[in-house]
C-alpha positions as CSV (number, residue, x, y, z in Angstrom):
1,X,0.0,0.0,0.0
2,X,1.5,3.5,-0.9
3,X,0.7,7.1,-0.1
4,X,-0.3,9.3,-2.4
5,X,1.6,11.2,-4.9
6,X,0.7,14.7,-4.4
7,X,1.2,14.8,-8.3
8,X,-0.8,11.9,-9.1
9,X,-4.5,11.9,-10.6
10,X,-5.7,9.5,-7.8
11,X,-9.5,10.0,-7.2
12,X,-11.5,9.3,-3.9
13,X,-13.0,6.3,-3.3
14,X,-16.5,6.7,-4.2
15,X,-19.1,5.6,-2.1
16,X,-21.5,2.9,-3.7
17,X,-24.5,4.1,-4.6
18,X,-27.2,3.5,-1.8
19,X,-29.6,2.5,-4.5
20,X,-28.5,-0.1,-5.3
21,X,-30.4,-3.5,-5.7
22,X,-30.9,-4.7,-2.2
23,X,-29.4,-8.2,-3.3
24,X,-26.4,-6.4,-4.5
25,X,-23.0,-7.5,-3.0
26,X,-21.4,-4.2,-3.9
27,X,-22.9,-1.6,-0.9
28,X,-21.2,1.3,0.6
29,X,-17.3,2.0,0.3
30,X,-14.6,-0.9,-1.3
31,X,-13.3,-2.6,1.3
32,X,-9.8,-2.5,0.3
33,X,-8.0,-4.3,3.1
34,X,-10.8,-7.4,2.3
35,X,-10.1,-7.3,-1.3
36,X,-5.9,-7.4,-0.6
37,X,-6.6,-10.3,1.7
38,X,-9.0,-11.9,-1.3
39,X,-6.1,-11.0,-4.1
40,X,-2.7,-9.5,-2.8
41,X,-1.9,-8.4,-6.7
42,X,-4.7,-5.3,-5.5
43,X,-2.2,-4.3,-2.6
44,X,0.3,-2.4,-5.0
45,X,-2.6,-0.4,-6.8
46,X,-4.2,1.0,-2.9
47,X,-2.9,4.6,-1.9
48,X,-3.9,6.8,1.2
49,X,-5.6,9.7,-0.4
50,X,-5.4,13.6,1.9
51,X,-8.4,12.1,3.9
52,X,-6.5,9.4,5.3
53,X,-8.7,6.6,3.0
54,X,-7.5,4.1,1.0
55,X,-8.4,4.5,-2.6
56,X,-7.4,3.7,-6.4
57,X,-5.6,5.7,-9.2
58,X,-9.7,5.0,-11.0
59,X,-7.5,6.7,-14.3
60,X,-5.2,3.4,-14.0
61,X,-6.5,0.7,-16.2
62,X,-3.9,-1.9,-14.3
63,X,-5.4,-0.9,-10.8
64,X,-8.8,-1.1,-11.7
65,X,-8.4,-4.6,-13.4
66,X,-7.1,-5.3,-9.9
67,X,-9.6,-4.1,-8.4
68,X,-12.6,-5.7,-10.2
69,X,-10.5,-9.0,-10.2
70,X,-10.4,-8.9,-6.1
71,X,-14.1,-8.0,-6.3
72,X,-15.1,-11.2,-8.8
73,X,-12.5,-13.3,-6.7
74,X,-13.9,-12.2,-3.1
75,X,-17.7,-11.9,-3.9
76,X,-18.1,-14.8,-6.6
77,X,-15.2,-17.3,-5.8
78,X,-14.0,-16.4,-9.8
79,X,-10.2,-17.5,-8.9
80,X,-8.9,-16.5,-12.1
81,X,-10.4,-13.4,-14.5
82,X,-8.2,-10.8,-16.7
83,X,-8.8,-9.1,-20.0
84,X,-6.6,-7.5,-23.1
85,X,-5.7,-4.0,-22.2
86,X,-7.9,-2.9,-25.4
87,X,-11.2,-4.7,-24.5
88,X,-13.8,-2.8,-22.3
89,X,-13.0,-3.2,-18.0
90,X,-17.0,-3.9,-16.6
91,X,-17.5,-1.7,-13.5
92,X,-18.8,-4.9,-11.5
93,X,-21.0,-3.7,-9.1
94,X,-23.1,-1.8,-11.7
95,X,-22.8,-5.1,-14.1
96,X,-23.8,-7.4,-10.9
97,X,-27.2,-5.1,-10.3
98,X,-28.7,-6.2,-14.1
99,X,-28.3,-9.3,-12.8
100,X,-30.5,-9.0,-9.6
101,X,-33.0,-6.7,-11.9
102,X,-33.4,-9.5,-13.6
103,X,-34.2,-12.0,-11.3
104,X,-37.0,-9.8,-9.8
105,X,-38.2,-9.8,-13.6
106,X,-38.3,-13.5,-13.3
107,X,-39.7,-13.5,-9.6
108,X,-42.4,-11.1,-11.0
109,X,-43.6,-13.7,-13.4
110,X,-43.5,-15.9,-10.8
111,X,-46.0,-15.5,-8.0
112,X,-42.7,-13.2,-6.2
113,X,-40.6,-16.4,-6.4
114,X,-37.3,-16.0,-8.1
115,X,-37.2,-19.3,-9.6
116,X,-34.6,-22.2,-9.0
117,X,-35.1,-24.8,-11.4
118,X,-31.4,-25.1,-12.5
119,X,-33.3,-25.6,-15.9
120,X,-32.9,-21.6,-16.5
121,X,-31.4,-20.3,-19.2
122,X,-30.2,-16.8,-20.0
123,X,-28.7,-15.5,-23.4
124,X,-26.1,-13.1,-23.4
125,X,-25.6,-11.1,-26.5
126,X,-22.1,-9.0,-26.7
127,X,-20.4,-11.0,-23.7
128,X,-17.0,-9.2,-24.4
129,X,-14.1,-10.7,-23.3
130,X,-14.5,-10.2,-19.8
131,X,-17.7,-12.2,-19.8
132,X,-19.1,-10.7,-17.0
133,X,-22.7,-11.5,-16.7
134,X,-22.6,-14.8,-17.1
135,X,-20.2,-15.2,-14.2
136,X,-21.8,-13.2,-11.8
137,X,-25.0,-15.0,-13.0
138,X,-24.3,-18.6,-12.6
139,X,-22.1,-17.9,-9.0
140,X,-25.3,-15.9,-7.4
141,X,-28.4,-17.8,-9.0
142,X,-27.4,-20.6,-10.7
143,X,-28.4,-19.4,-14.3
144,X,-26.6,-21.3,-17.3
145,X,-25.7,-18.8,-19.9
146,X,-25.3,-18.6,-24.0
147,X,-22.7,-16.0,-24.7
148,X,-22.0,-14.6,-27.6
149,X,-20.1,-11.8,-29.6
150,X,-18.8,-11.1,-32.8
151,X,-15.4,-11.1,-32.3
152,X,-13.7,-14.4,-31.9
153,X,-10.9,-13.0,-29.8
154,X,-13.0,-11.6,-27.0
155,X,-14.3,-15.1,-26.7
156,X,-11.3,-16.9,-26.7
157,X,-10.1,-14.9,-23.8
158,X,-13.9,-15.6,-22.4
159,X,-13.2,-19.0,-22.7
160,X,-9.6,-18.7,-20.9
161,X,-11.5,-17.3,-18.2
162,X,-13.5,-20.5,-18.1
163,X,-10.6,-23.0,-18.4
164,X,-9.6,-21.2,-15.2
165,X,-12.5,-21.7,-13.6
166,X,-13.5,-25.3,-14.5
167,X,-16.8,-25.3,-12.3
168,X,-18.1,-22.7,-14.0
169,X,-17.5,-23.9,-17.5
170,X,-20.2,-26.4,-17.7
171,X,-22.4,-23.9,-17.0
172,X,-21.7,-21.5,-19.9
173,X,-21.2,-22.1,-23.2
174,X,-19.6,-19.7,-25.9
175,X,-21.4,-18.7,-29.4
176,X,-19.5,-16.9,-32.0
177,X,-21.7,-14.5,-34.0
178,X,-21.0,-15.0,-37.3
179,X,-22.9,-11.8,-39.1
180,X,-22.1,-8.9,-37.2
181,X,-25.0,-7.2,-38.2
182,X,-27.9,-9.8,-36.9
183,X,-28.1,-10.4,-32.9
184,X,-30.0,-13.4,-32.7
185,X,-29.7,-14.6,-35.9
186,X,-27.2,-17.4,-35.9
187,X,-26.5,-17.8,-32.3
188,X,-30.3,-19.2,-31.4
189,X,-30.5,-22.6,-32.3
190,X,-33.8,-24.5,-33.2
191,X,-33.4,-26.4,-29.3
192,X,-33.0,-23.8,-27.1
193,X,-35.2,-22.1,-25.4
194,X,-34.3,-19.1,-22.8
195,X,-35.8,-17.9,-19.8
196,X,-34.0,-14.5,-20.0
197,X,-31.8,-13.0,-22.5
198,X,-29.7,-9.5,-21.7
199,X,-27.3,-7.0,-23.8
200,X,-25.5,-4.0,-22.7
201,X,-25.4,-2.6,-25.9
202,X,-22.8,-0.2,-28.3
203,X,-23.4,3.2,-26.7
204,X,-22.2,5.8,-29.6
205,X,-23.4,6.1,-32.8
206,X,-20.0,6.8,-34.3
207,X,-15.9,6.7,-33.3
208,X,-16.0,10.5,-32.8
209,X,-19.0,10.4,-30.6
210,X,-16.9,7.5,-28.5
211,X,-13.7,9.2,-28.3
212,X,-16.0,12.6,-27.3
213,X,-17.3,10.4,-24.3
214,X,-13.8,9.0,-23.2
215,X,-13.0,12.9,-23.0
216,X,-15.6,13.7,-20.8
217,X,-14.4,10.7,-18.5
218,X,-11.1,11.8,-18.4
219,X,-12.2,15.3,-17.2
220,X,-14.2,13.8,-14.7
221,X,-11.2,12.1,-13.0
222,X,-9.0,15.4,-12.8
223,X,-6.9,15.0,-16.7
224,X,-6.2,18.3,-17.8
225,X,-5.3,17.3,-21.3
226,X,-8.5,15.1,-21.8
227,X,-7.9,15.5,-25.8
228,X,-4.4,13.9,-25.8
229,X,-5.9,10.7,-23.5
230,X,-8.9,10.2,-25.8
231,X,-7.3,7.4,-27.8
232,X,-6.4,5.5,-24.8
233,X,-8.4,2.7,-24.0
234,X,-7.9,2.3,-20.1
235,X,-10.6,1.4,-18.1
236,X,-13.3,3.1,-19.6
237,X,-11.8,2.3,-23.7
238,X,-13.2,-0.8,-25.3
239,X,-13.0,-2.0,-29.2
240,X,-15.1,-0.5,-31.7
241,X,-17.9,-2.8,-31.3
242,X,-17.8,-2.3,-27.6
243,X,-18.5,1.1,-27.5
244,X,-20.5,2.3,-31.2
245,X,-23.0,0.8,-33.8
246,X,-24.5,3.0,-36.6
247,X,-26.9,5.0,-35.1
248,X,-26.1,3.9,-31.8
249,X,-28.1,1.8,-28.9
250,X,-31.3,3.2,-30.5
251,X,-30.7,1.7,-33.6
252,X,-29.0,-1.4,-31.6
253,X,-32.1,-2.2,-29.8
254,X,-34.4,-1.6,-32.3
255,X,-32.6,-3.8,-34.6
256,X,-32.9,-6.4,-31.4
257,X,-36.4,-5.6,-30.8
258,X,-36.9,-6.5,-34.9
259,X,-35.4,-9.8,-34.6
260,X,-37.2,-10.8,-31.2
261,X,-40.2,-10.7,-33.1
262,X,-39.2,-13.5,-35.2
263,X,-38.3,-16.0,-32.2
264,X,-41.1,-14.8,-30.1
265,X,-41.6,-18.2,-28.1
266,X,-38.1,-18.9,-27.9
267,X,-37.8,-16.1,-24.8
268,X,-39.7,-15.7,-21.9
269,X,-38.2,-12.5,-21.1
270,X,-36.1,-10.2,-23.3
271,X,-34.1,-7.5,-22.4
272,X,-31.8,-4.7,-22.8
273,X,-29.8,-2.0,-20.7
274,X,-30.9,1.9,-22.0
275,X,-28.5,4.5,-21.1
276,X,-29.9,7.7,-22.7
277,X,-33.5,8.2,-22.0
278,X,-33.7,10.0,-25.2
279,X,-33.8,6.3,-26.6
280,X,-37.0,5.2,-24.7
281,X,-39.3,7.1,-27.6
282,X,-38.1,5.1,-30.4
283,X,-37.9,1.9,-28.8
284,X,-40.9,2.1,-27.0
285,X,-42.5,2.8,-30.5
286,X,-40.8,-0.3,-32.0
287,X,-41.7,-2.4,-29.1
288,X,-45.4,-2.0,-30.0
289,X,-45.0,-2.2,-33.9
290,X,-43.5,-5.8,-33.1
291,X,-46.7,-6.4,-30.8
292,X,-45.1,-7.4,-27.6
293,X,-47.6,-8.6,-25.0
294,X,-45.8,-6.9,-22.3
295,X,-43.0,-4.6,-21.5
296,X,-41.4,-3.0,-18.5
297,X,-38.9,-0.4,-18.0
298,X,-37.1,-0.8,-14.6
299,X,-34.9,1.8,-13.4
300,X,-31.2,1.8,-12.4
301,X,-28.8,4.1,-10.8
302,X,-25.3,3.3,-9.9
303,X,-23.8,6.9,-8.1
304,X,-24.3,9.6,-10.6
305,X,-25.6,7.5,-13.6
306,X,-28.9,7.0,-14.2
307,X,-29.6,4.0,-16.5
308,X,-32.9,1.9,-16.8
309,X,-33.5,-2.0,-18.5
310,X,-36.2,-2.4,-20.6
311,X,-37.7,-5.9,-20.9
312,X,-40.3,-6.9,-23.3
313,X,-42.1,-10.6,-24.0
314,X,-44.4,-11.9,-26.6
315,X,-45.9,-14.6,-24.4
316,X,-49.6,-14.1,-23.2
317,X,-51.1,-15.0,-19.8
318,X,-51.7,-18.8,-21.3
319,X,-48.1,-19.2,-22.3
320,X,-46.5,-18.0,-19.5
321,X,-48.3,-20.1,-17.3
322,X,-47.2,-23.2,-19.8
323,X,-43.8,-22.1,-19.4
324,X,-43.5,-21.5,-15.7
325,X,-45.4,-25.2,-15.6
326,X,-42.8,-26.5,-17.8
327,X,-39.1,-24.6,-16.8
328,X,-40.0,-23.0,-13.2
């Protein structure tokens, strides 16, 4: 553990938001000399900030890959977990409460019972290669995942992840998305059938408006030449399809929406993180030209970000029952 260098760009530790899901493992401040005794790789990362706390550089991409492998490792028993330096770094706390949103969504369809058949199923479109919902999924509720992406080397380090972790890799298996343009297309066989599926999807609708936002972050955490860090990818970078799709998540999740419609009995539940509310509009509107039976939007707020899911399903009141009958 070090002091601070007065010099250095070393933010406070925030304190985790108070609203977040009640299930959430992830409440009040980082526990730092817990997550050193959980990984001692953290330990060289933790300063004393002016206040006499113990924090993290947040602008050092190695630190806070420490940090969220001590948090996996100490809340989820993940012994092994690391990324490329280019792909995105998954704040976990705020990854882990889409997770518990969703298995209210389930419980809600469910008499208020979060079910436990180990028979559920959750499809994970864009898993990255940090893979991140699927292991926080299966460790707090026993879920068996589909994961897919586009790109074959964020799944290979996915799968790296899961040779390191062989009790978990029965429990989630890997899809390559062939056309980058479809979602579902491809990646849902004619067999399976999925209680939930979940996407965090492309943010930006263009490389410009992506590098604009990795600016803003940077002024956030104290950079005074944001412009000259914009093409770093550090915690808060990511590849291309990480971070933008044409048109952006709008477009993304109508597109999804689109496609839905044409496995509609396939998924009890689909759903989809929403980070501008600007978005709801549109995909509210193409929610009801694909004639859901139902959709929900469920708020979200991890400190100062406010971000909502919005979950949608074809099945009426006869076929859910069938299915809860069947899979619950």
């Amino acid at each position: 553990m070090r002091t601070k260098n007065p010099k250095s760009q070393a933010v406070d530790v925030p304190t985790l938001a108070s609203k977040f899901h009640p299930r959430n493992r992830h409440q009040g401040r980082y526990d730092f000399q817990r997550l050193i005794q959980a990984d001692a790789a953290l330990g060289i990362f933790v300063v004393v900030n002016e206040h006499g706390e113990q924090s993290i550089d947040f602008a050092d991409p190695l630190a806070v890959k420490a940090l969220n492998r001590a948090l996996l490792k100490d809340s989820y028993g993940i012994k092994a977990w690391d990324i490329p330096p280019q792909n995105l770094c998954p704040p976990v706390p705020g990854r882990a409460d889409y997770v518990h949103y969703l298995a209210d969504l389930l419980a809600g369809s469910n008499g208020g019972v979060i079910p436990k058949s180990k028979l559920i199923q959750v499809l994970d479109i864009g898993t990255g290669a940090n893979c991140i919902y699927p292991l926080i999924g299966y460790s707090e509720y026993g879920w068996r995942f589909v994961a897919t992406d586009i790109n074959a080397a964020s799944l290979a380090n996915a799968q790296a992840i899961l040779d390191a972790n062989p009790a978990l890799a029965p429990h989630i298996t890997l899809r390559l998305q062939p056309t980058p343009t479809a979602i579902f297309k491809g990646v849902v066989h004619d067999d399976d059938w999925f209680d939930l599926s979940m996407c965090n999807p492309p943010f930006h609708a263009s490389v410009d408006a992506a590098k604009e936002g990795t600016q803003r972050k940077w002024q956030n955490l104290g950079k005074q030449d944001a412009a000259l860090e914009a093409n770093s990818s550090l915690n808060f970078g990511g590849q291309d399809a990480e971070l933008w799709c044409v048109g952006g998540e709008q477009a993304f999740i109508e597109l999804m929406i689109k496609e839905s419609a044409q496995i509609p009995t396939r998924c009890f539940w689909f759903s989809t993180l929403v980070s501008k509310s600007a978005s709801l509009p549109g995909i509210y509107a193409a929610l009801k030209q694909a004639g859901v039976q139902e959709h929900k939007t469920i708020a979200m707020s991890q400190g100062q970000k406010q971000s909502r899911l919005v979950a949608w399903t074809f099945l009426n009141p006869v076929q859910q029952a069938a299915w809860r009958k069947l899979r619950w």
